[in-house]
C-alpha positions in Angstrom: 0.8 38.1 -3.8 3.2 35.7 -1.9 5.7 33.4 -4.0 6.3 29.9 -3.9 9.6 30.3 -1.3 7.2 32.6 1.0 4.2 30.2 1.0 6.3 27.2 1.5 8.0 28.8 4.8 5.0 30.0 5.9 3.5 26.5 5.6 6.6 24.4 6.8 6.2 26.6 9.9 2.6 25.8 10.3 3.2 22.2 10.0 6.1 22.2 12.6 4.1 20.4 15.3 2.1 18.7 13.6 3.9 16.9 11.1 7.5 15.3 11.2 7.5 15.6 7.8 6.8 19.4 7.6 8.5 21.0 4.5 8.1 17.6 2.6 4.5 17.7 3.2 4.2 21.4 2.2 6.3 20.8 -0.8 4.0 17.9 -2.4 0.7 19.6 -1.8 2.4 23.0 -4.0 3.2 20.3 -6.3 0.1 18.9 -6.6 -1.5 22.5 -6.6 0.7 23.5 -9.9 0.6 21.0 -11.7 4.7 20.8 -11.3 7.2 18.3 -9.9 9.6 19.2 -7.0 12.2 21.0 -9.6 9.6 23.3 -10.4 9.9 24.7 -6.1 13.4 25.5 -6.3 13.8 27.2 -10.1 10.9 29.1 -9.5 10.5 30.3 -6.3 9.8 33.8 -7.1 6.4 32.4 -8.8 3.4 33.9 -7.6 0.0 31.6 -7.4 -3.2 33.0 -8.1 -5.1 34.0 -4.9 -8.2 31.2 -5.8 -4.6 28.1 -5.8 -3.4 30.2 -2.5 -6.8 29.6 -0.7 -6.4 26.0 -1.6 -3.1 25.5 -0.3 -4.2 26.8 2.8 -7.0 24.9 2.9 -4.8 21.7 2.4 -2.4 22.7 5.3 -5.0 23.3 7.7 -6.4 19.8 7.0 -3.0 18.3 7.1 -2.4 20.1 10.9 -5.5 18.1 11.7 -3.8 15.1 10.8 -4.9 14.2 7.1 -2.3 12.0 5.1 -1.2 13.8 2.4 -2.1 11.5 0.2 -5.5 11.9 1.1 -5.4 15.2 0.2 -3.4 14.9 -3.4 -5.5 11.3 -4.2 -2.2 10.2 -5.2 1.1 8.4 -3.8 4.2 6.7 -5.6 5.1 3.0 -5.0 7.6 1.1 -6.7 8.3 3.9 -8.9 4.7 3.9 -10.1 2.0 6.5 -8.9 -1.0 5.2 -8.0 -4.2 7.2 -7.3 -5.6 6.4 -3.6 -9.0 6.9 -1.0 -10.2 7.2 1.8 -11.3 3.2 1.2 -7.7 2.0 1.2 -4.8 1.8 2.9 -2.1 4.4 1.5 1.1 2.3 0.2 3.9 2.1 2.2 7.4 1.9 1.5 7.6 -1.1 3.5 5.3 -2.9 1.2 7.8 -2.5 -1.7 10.0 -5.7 0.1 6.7 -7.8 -0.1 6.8 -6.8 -3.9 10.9 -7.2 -4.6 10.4 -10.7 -2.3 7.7 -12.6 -4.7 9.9 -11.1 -7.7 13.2 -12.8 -6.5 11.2 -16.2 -5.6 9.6 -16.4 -9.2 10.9 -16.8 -12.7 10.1 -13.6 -14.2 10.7 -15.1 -17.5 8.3 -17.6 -17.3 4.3 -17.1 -17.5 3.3 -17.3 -13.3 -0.2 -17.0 -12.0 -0.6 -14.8 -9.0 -3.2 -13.2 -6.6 -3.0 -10.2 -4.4 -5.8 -10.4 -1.8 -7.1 -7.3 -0.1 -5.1 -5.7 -2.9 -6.4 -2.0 -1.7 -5.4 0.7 -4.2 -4.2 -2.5 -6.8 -0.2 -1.4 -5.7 0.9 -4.9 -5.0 -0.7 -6.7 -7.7 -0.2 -3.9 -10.4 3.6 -3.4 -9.3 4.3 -7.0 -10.2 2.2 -7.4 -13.3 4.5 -4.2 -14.7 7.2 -5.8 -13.7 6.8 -9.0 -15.4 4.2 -9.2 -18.6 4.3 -12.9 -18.7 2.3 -13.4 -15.5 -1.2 -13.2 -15.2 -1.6 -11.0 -11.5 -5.2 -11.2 -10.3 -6.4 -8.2 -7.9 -9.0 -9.4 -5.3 -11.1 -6.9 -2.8 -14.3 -7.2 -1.5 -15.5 -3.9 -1.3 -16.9 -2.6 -5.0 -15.5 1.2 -4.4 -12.1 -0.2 -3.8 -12.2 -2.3 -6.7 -13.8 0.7 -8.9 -10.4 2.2 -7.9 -8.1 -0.2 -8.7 -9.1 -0.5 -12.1 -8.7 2.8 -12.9 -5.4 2.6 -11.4 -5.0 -0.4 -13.6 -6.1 1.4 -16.3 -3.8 4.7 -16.1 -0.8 2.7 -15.7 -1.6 -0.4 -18.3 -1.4 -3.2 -16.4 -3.1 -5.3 -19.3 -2.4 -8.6 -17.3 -3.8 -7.7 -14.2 -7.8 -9.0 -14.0 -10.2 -7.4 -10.9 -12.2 -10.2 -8.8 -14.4 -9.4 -5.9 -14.1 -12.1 -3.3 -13.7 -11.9 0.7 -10.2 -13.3 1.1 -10.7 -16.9 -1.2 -14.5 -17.2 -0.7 -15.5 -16.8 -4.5 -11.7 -18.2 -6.0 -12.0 -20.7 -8.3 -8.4 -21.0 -9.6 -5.0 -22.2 -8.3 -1.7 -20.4 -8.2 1.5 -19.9 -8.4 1.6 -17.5 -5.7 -0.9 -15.7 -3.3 0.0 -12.7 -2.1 -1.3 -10.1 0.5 -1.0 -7.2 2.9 -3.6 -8.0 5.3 -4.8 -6.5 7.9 -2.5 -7.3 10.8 -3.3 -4.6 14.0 -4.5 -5.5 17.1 -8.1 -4.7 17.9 -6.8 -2.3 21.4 -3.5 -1.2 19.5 -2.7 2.3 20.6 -1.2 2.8 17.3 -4.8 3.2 15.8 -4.9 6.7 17.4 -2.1 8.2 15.6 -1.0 9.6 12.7 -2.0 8.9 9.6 -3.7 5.6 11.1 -6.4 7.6 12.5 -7.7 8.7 9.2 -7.4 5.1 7.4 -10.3 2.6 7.3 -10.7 0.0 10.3 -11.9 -2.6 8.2 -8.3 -2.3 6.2 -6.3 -2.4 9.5 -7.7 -4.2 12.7 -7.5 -8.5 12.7 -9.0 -9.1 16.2 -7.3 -9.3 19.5 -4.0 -10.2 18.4 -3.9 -8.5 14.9 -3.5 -12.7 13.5 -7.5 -13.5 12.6 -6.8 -12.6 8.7 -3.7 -14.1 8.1 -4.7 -17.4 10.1 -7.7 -17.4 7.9 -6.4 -17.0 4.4 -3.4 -19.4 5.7 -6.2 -21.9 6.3 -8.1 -20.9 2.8 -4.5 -21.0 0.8 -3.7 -24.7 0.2 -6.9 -24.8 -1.4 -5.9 -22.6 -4.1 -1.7 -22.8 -4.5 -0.2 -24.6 -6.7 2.2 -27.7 -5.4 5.1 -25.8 -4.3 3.1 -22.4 -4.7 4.2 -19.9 -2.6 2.2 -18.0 -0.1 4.0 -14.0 1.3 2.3 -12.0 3.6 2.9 -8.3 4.8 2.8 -8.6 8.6 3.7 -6.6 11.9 7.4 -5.8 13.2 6.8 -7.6 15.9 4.6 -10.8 13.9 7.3 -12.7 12.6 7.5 -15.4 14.8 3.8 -15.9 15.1 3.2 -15.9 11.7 5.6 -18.4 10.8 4.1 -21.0 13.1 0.9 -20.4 11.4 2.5 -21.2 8.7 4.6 -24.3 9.5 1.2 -25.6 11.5 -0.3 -25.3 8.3 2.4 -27.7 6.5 3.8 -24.4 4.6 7.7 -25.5 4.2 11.0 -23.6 3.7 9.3 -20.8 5.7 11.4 -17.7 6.0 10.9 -14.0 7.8 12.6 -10.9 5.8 13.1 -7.9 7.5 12.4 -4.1 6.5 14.7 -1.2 5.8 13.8 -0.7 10.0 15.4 -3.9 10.4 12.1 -4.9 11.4 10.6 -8.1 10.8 7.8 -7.4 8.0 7.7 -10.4 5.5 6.8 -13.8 6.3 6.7 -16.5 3.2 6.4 -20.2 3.0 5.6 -23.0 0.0 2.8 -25.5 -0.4 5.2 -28.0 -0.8 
């Protein structure tokens, strides 16, 4: 049978054109198909998997060729140092929405109890990341689609987020609270973006993605929805395009929002937008 360095070459070199994250991809799914962590590939290359796990493997590879996320294939990927299980229903976390997460933690006092919500929280990442990172806030997880929110609370569950509760609600429709901060990674893609046909994109749900003809309809809506629900000098963060900055911040300012600022990603890419009900 072939070892763990011979099926990894084997599958990097599959992957080639497909992927420009070949061996990376081919070393997570022989992760995930042991049972190890990364270490494992490199002490033990000479291991030999069982023909049934070398089918699999296989099996995975062809898939990700024709264009499956990895973390489609493993139900699983890390953000902010937490792993969180994922699904075809949601988005897969990004490392891009980590500055979202580090940007509401340097805005708040951590030490003090905080009321937040995370709309169209997906696989829970955003919401559950800050509730883990400060125990004193109460983080509440919003989705409007029962399999995602089925998903989240097991996520919630595996990793103990005890202060994180689950509503179902389209955007603010069903809130009934106010907040200290409202939170989301919206959709934020252009209905004709040529983006939607590749990559990982392709395989990711519409509904999670596309925000009519400019990408803007979400964000202007749960802009609109937000003063309802923030706190006087609340503050409201969204996740947007690298090229949304500007327009997202006059949304923003027409909305009364004050002290409005744009952070940018580790691209140098404009990605967060925030502002305060002042």
């Amino acid at each position: 049978m072939p070892n763990v360095a011979e099926l990894l070459r084997d599958a990097t070199a599959q992957l080639a054109e497909a992927s420009p994250s070949a061996q990376r991809d081919a070393e997570v799914l022989m992760c995930h198909l042991l049972g190890k962590p990364r270490s494992f590939l490199f002490t033990w290359p000479e291991h030999e998997p069982a023909a049934s796990q070398v089918a699999q493997f296989f099996h995975w590879i062809e898939q990700r060729r024709d264009g499956q996320p990895v973390a489609y294939l493993t139900g699983r990927r890390e953000f902010f140092g937490h792993e969180f299980l994922v699904s075809s229903d949601t988005l897969i976390p990004r490392p891009d929405t980590e500055l979202l997460v580090e940007s509401v933690l340097a805005r708040l006092p951590t030490d003090q109890p905080q009321r937040l919500v995370d709309l169209g929280t997906g696989t829970g990442a955003i919401a559950i990341s800050l509730a883990l990172a400060c125990e004193q806030w109460q983080v509440d997880a919003v989705d409007f689609q029962v399999a995602v929110l089925d998903l989240v609370q097991r996520n919630v569950s595996r990793l103990g987020a005890k202060n994180v509760c689950i509503l179902q609600s389209n955007w603010c429709d069903n809130l009934s609270e106010r907040y200290d901060a409202i939170v989301s990674n919206p959709p934020y893609i252009a209905a004709d973006d040529k983006h939607l046909n590749e990559g990982d994109v392709r395989f990711e749900p519409q509904t999670a993605l596309v925000a009519g003809a400019d990408g803007l309809d979400d964000i202007r809506k749960i802009t609109e929805q937000s003063r309802a629900h923030l706190n006087v000098g609340g503050l409201l963060a969204f996740e947007h395009g690298y090229d949304q900055g500007a327009a997202v911040a006059e949304i923003l300012s027409r909305h009364s929002f004050a002290r409005i600022e744009t952070l940018k990603d580790y691209a140098d890419h404009d990605r967060v937008t925030l502002g305060y009900a002042d």
